[in-house]
C-alpha positions, 0 to 999 in steps of 0.5 A, a space after each residue: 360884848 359882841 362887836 357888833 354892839 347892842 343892836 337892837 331891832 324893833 318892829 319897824 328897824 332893818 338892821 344890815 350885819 356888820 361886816 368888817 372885823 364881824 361874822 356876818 350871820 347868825 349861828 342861831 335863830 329863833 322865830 315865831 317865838 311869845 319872847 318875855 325877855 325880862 328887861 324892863 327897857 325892851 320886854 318883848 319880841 318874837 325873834 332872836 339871832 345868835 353870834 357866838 352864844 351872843 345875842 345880837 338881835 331881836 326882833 320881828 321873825 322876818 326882820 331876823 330872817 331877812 338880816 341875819 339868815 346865812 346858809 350855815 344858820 341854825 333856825 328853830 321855830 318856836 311855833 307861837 310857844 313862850 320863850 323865857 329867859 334860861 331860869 337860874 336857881 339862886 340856892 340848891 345842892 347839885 352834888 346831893 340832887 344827884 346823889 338823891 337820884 341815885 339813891 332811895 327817894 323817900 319823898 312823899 312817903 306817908 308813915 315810917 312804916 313806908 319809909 321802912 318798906 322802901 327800904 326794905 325793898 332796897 335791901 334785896 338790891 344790897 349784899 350785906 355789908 353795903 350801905 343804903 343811902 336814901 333821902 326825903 322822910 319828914 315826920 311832919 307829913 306822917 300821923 304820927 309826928 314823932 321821931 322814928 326810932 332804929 328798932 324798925 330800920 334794924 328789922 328790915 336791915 340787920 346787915 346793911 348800915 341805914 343813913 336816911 337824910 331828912 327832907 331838910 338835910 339837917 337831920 338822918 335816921 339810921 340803924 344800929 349797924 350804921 351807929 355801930 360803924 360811926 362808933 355812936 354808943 350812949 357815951 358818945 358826947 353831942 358834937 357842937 352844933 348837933 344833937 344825939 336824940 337819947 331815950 330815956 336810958 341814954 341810948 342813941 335812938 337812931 336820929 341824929 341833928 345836923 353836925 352829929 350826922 358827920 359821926 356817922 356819915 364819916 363812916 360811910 365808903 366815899 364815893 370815887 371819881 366815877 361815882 361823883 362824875 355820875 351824880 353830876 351828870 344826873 343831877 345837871 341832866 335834871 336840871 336843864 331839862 327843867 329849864 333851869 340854865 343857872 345854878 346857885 350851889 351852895 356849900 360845896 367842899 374843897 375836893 368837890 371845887 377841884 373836880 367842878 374846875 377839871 371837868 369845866 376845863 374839860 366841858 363837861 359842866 352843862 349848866 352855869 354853876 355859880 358855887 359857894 364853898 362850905 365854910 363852917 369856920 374862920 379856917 375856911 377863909 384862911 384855906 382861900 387866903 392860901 389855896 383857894 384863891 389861887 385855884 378858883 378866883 378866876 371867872 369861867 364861863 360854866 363855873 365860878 366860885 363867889 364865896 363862902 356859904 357859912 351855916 348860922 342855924 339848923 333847919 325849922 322842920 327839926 326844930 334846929 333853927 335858932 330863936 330869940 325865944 323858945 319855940 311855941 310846941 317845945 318851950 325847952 328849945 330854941 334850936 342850935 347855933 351851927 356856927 357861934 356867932 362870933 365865928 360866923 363874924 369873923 367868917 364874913 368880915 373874912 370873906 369881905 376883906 378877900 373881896 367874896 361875896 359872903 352867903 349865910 344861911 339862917 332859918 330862925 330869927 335868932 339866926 337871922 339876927 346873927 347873920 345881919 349883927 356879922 354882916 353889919 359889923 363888918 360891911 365897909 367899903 370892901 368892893 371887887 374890882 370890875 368885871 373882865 373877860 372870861 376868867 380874868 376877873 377878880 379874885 372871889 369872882 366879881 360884879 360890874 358894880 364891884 360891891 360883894 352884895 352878901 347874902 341870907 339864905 332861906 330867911 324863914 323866920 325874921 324878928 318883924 324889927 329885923 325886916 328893913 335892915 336887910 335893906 340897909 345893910 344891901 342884903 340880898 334875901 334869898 328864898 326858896 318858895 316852896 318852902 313856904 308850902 312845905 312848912 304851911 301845915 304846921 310853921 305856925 305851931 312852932 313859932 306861934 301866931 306873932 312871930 309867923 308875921 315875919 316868917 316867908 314873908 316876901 312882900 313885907 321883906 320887898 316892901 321895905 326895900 329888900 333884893 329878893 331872889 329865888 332858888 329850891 334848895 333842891 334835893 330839899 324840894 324840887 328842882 323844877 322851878 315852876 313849883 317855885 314860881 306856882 308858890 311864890 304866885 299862889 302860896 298854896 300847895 298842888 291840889 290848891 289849898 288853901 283857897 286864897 293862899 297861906 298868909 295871901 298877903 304875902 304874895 309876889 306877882 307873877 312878874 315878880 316871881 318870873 324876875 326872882 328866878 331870872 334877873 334878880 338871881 343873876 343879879 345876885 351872884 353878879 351876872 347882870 351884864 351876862 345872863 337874866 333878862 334876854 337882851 342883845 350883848 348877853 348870852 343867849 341862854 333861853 326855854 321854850 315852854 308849853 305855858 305862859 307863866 304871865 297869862 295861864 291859870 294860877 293853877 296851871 303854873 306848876 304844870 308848865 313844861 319845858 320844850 326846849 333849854 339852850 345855853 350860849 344859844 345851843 339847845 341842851 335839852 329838847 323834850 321828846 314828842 
């Protein structure tokens, strides 16, 4: 904390700056600002100022002004426009964000058949024998539901290896050049933890279900340092730019982890990313015992890691989500368990003893019960020790009330039972809304008419006392997060259907929804004294936006649009006339 201290002006305090041992103005100030800081104690004001990347006041713009001014401060007039704490996305993928934006983008595409031309335009940019890389189909969304097959892709690029990520990343379709390169044949055996979709001859049709896409993707030329330096740069200009100033990124590989540290040293990384290193084994947590933890088990300002992101189950969408009992339009599935349970046990009983905050993802309410079974088998009184300085604190990252709060990511479909051990197990729940208004179409026919009671269910989960928190999982969706908060408000798509929401009862309040993506993920990865809520003593990390998320039409909410990003109270985006 500044010295200063929290100093806090109110609409009728005139507060003098501290003058010995202290800077005596301000660096930055905002004025004429609708200021929602999100802090229950101090919720609004119309000015900030700024020491450092501190806040050290707010207040009315003349009380700022007449205090902290000095001829060196920076003013920014935010001309009666909303000013909200900087959004932190608690689950998303910057690495593939970035990739995506390199790549073809399939998103929104109607048919296979447009899924090929993309392609096929994408052909005549590629000499033969390059890959083409691409990401978003989801049959789910085409007249025909079924899975595509290799003929189509191979008609169009015969000489080009095809790899196309699901929307969900939890399934490819590729052609026979790319099999070819995987060395995928009809007597390649199903890895565990995926699935080879076989005709009825035993051939590879040309999908393949979660781990069965490392039998190609290995194949693949790895990108260099140039390349990775390009996605990220892509990916965290996206990002800023749509107010987001905090990152949740999850499973992220030991080689991604270095190259994240090098450039923060650097300072290149622009947003704050909190990461969580891929683990789909017990060996994960060995490679931190030996390596890690020397390596990255010190906080940094745009970089810290807090722990493992293990993988219980596959995705809905491909029906890989593991579930208590068959799934309701295909009664010989119940999905797949990446990780077996006892593993994923021993992961997160790893991860508590080494003082990191255990994060696991879980779909279907099979998964789901794994990850609260592991999760209460191994929770005693494993705690972090508190919070130091700038990268002196405990090693796995910490929290200043030294307890690991372990995680479920995406809880999309939970056993009613199951609900309320979230909260007594100290679970964090930590949503994606739009995914709830991606699967709306047709969740309930994979899962039926009973068990969708307890699928996207945020106010049932928050009703029994559960910590929520929300992120995109983009490039699976969107990294704009007003989609996030336009969901998580109306539970209905963009062109507003259904009337009234999906399931309505489940809907957060506008309050809610702007808290899950401020305070509450801050929260959840241990930075409540440091970012969340705008609030004197934390950075000053904040948007100016064209919209009032707590007054505009429901409608509107996705429409809002960012003006300005600042972090550590610099602005690193501002919106072009």
């Amino acid at each position: 904390m500044h010295p200063l201290g929290r100093v806090v002006l109110t609409l009728s305090a005139f507060l003098l700056p501290a003058t010995a041992g202290a800077q005596e103005y301000a660096d930055l100030i905002l004025i004429d600002g609708l200021i929602h800081t999100m802090d229950p104690e101090n919720p609004s004001a119309e000015a900030l100022a700024a020491i450092g990347g501190e806040i050290v006041a707010l207040g009315t713009s003349s009380e700022v002004l007449a205090t902290w001014r000095g001829p060196g401060t920076v003013v920014i007039d935010a001309g009666g426009a909303p000013v909200l704490p900087g959004l932190i996305d608690a689950h998303a993928h910057m690495m593939n964000l970035g990739r995506f934006l390199l790549t073809v983008d399939l998103f929104g595409t109607r048919s296979a058949a447009e899924v090929a031309e993309r392609v096929g335009e994408a052909v005549r940019a590629h000499a033969p024998g390059e890959w083409i890389i691409g990401r978003g189909w989801d049959q789910n969304d085409w007249e025909v539901k079924e899975f595509p097959t290799r003929e189509l892709l191979d008609r169009l690029a015969p000489d080009n290896p095809v790899f196309l990520d699901r929307v969900d990343g939890h399934a490819v379709w590729v052609n026979t050049a790319a099999l070819e390169a995987g060395g995928v044949t009809a007597a390649t055996p199903d890895v565990e933890g995926g699935q080879i979709i076989r005709d009825a001859e035993g051939q590879p049709t040309g999908i393949l279900i979660d781990y069965a896409t490392d039998l190609v993707e290995r194949a693949m030329p790895p990108p260099g340092e140039a390349d990775l330096w390009k996605m990220l740069d892509a990916a965290q200009q996206r990002v800023v730019s749509l107010g987001l100033t905090g990152v949740h990124d999850m499973g992220v590989g030991a080689d991604t982890l270095a190259l994240y540290r090098r450039w923060d040293d650097e300072g290149g990384i622009v947003p704050r990313l909190v990461v969580y290193f891929s683990a789909r084994s017990p060996a994960a947590i060995d490679w931190w015992r030996a390596e890690g933890q020397a390596l990255y088990g010190e906080r940094g300002s745009r970089f810290r890691v807090r722990g493992p992101k293990s993988y219980a189950d596959g995705a809905l969408g491909s029906r890989g989500a593991a579930l208590l009992a068959p799934y309701e339009d295909a009664p010989d599935l119940r999905g797949t368990f990446l990780v077996q349970p006892e593993s994923l046990a021993v992961i997160v009983a790893g991860a508590l003893e080494v003082g990191l905050q255990p994060a696991v993802h879980a779909i279907g309410d099979a998964g789901n019960r794994a990850a609260l079974d592991a999760i209460e088998a191994a929770r005693r009184p494993v705690t972090v020790a508190p919070c130091g300085g700038n990268r002196t604190g405990a090693p796995g990252g910490c929290s200043p009330t030294g307890d690991t709060r372990p995680r479920i990511e995406h809880v999309q479909v939970v056993a009613l039972e199951d609900i309320p051990r979230f909260a007594e197990l100290g679970v964090v729940a930590s949503y994606q809304p739009t995914h709830a208004t991606s699967d709306m179409y047709w969740a309930e026919d994979r899962v039926g008419p009973n068990r969708i009671r307890g699928a996207y269910a945020w106010r049932r989960m928050r009703d029994a006392g559960a910590r929520l928190v929300c992120g995109s999982d983009f490039p699976v969706e969107s990294p704009n997060p007003f989609f996030g908060i336009y969901a998580a408000v109306t539970r209905r798509d963009q062109e507003g259907w259904p009337e009234g929401g999906w399931r309505p009862e489940e809907r957060m309040t506008r309050e809610e929804a702007l808290a899950c993506f401020t305070r509450d993920a801050a929260w959840a990865a241990g930075m409540e004294e440091e970012v969340g809520t705008l609030t004197v003593g934390k950075r000053a990390d904040f948007i100016v936006v064209d919209q009032d998320p707590l007054t505009a039409p429901e409608q509107d909410l996705w429409k809002i649009r960012v003006l300005r990003t600042a972090i550590d109270g610099k602005t690193v985006y501002e919106a072009a006339e």
